[in-house]
C-alpha positions as CSV (number, residue, x, y, z in Angstrom):
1,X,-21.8,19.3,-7.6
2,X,-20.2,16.3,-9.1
3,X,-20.8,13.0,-7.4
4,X,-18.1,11.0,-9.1
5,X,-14.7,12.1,-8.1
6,X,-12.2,12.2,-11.0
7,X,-8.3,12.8,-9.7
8,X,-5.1,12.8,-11.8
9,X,-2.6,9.9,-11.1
10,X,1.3,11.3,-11.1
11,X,4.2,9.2,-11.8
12,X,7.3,9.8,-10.2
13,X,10.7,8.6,-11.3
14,X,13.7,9.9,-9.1
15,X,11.9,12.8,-7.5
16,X,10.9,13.9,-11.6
17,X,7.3,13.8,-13.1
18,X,7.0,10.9,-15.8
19,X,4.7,9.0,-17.7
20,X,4.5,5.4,-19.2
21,X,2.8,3.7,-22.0
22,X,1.7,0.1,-20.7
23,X,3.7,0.6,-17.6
24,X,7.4,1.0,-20.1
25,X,9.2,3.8,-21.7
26,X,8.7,6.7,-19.0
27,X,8.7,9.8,-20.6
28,X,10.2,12.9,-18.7
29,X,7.2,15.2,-18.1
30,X,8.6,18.2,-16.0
31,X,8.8,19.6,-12.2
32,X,5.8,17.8,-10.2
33,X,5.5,21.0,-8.3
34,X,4.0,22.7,-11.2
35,X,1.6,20.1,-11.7
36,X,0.5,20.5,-8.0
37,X,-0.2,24.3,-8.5
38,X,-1.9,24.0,-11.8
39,X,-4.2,21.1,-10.1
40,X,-4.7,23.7,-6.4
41,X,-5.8,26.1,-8.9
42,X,-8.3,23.7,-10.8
43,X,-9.9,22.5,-7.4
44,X,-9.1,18.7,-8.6
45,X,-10.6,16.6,-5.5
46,X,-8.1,14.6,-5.0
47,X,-4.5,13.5,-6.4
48,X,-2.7,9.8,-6.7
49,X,1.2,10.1,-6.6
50,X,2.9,6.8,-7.3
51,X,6.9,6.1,-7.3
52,X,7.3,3.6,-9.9
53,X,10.6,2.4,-9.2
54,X,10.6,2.6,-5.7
55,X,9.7,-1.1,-5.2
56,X,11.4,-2.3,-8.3
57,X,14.8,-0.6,-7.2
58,X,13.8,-2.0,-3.2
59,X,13.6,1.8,-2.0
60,X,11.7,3.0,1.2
61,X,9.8,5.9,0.4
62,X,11.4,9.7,-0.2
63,X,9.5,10.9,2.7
64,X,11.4,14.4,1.6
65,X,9.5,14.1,-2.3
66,X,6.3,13.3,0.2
67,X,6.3,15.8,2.5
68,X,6.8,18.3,-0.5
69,X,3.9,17.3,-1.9
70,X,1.8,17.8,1.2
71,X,3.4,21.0,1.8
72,X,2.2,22.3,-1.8
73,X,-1.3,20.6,-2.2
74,X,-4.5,21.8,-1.5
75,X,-6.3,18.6,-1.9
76,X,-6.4,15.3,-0.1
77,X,-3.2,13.1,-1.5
78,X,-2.7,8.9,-2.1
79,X,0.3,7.6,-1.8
80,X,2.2,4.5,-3.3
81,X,5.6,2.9,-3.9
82,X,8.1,1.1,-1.6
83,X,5.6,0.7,1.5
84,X,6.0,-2.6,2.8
85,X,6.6,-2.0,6.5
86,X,4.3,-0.4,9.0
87,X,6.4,2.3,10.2
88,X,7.1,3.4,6.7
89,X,3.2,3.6,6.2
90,X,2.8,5.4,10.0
91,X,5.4,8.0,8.6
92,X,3.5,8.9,5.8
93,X,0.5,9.2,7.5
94,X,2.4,11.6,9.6
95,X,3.7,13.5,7.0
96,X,-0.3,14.4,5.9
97,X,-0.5,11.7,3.2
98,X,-4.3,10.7,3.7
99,X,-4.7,7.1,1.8
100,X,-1.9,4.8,0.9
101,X,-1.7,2.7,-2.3
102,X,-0.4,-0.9,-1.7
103,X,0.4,-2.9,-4.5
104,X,3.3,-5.6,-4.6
105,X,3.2,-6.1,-1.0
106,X,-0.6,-6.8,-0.9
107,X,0.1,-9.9,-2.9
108,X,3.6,-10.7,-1.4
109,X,1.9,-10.3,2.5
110,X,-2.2,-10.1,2.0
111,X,-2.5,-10.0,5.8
112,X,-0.6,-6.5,5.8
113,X,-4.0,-5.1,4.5
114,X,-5.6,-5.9,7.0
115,X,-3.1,-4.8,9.8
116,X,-2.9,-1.4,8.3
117,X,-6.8,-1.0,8.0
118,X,-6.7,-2.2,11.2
119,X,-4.2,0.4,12.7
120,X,-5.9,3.3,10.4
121,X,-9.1,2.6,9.2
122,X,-10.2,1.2,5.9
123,X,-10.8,4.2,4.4
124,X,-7.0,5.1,4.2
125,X,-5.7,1.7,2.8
126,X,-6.2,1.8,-1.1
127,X,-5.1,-1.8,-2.9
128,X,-3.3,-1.0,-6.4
129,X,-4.1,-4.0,-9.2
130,X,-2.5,-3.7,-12.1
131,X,-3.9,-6.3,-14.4
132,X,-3.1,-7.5,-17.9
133,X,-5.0,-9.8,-20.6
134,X,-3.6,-13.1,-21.1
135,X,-3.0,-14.2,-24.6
136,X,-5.4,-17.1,-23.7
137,X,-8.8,-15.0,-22.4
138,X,-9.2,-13.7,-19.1
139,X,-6.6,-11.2,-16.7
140,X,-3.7,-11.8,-14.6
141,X,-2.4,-9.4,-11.9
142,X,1.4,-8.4,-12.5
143,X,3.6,-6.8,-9.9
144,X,6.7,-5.2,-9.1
145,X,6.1,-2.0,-12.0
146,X,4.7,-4.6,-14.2
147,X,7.3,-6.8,-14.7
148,X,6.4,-10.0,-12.2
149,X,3.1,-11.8,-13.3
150,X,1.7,-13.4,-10.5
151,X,-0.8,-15.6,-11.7
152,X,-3.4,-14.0,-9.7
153,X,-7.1,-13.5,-11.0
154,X,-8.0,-9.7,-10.6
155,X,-11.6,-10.5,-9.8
156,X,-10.7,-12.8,-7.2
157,X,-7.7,-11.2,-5.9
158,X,-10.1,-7.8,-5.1
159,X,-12.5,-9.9,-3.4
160,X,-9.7,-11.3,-1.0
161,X,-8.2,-7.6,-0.3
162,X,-11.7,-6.4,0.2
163,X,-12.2,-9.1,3.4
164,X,-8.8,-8.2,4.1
165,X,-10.0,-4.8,5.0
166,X,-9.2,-2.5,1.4
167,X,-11.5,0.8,1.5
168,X,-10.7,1.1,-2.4
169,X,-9.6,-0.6,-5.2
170,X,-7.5,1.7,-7.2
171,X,-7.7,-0.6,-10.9
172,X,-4.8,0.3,-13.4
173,X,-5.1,-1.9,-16.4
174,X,-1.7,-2.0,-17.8
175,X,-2.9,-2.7,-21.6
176,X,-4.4,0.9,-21.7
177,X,-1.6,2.5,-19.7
178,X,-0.7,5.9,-21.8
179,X,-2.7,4.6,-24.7
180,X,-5.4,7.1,-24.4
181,X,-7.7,4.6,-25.9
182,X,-10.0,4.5,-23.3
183,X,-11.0,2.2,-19.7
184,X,-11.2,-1.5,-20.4
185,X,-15.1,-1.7,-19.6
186,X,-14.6,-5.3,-19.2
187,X,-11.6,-5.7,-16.7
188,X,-14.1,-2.7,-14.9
189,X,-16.9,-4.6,-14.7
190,X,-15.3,-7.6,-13.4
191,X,-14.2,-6.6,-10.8
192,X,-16.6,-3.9,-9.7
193,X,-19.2,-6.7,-9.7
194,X,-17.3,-8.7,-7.8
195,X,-17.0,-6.1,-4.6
196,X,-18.8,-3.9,-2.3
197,X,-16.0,-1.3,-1.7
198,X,-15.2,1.6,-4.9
199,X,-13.2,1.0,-7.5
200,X,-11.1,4.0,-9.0
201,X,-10.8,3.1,-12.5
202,X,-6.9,4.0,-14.1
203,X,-5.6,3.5,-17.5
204,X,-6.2,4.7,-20.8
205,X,-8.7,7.9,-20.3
206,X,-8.3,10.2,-23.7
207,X,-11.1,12.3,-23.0
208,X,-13.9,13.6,-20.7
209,X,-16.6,10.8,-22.2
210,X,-14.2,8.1,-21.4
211,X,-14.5,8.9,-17.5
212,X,-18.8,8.9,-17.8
213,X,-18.0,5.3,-19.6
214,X,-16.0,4.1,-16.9
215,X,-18.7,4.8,-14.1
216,X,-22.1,4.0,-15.9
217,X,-20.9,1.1,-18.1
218,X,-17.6,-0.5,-15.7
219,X,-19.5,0.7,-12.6
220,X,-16.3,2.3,-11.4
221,X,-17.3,5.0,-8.2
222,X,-14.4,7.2,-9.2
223,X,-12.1,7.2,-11.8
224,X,-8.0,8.3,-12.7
225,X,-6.2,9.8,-15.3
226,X,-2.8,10.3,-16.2
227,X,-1.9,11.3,-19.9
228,X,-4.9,13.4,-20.1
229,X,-3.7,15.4,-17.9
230,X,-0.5,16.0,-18.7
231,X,-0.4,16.0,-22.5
232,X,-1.8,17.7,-25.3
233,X,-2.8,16.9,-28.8
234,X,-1.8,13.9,-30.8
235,X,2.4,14.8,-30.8
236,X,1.7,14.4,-26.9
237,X,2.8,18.0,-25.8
238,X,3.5,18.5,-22.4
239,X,0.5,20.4,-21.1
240,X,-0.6,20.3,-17.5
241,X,-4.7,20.4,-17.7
242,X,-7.5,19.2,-16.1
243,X,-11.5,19.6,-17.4
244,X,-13.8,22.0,-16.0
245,X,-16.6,21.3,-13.8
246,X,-18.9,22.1,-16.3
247,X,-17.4,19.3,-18.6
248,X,-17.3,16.7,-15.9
249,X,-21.2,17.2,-15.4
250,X,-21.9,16.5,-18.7
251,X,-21.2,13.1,-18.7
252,X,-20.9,12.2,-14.8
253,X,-24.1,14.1,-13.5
């Protein structure tokens, strides 16, 4: 049994499946109700939907697009994209969604963190940072899709959404995005040593050793892929996969 859950991260654009490279160009990828079949049948423990343009276009959530997803997986679901108000966040909950993903708003309104893990327990409030190297050294958090720099330390901005009341830190380094070049170990290990709750690491897995990398050198508790999963070989075919148990031992066990 593997102790170190591993869950693909969809990206949806107008109700369709895409994928970026460093958070630009999304590429059409297909029907997002395949991809939930092909990952019921692969027993993936747990699956990370995120609407990038939700925010950036100053949509609510298509609760319709969410409840479709509930309806068709067998796994526990995270949502993100265009929740900034509470009943918004109550009405996924309703819908089955078991964790929300908060990103823009948790730097726009910090105390919103802790009034939802508040209202529905910590364990169901996930904080998004997506966080980019500055030409100078060090990180910056950027918002809205990746196009607002906020001028935000990572490391210290996952310390204040932990005592805000984050269960996780979902990580997303926007460098790596779609590369397939593997985690940055050292935005990782800054800030997983800088907070008590998991950290789901996100961008840039190319292959099963790059997840055991991410947990035994970044320290990440769980980790995220995206164009691993949905692409094959180096022309980037669309291919809906996910690795076997038995190759997620190897190098997480």
């Amino acid at each position: 049994m593997l102790t170190t859950r591993v869950m693909p991260c969809l990206l949806l654009r107008n109700g369709a499946l895409v994928k970026t490279i460093r958070f630009k160009d999304p590429g059409y990828v297909g029907d997002p109700t395949n991809a939930i079949k092909i990952y019921n049948e692969k027993e993936v423990d747990e699956l990370v939907v995120l609407d990038i343009t939700a925010t950036v276009d100053g949509r609510r959530p298509s609760f319709a697009v969410i409840e479709m997803f509930v309806s068709e997986c067998f796994m526990p679901v995270a949502y993100g994209g265009g929740l900034s108000r509470m009943e918004d966040v109550a009405e996924v909950f309703r819908l089955g969604i078991e964790k929300v993903v908060i990103n823009s708003q948790a730097v726009k309104q910090p105390a919103f963190i802790r009034e939802l893990s508040e209202r529905f327990g910590a364990q169901a409030v996930m904080v998004s940072i997506d966080a980019k190297r500055k030409p100078e050294g060090g990180y910056e958090v950027w918002t809205n899709g990746g196009r607002t720099a906020t001028g935000l330390d990572p490391r210290a901005f996952a310390e204040q959404m932990s005592a805000q009341g984050a269960g996780e830190i979902f990580l997303n380094s926007i460098d790596r995005d779609g590369t397939m070049e593997g985690y940055d170990l050292e935005l990782l290990r800054l800030v997983t040593s800088a907070v008590d709750v998991p950290v789901i690491a996100c961008g840039g897995a190319g292959k099963v050793a790059d997840f055991g990398r991410a947990v035994k050198e970044g320290g990440a508790a769980a980790v995220a892929a995206g164009s691993m999963v949905v692409y094959f070989g180096r022309n980037r075919a669309v291919l809906i996969n996910f690795p076997s148990k038995r190759e997620l031992g190897k190098v997480l066990n």
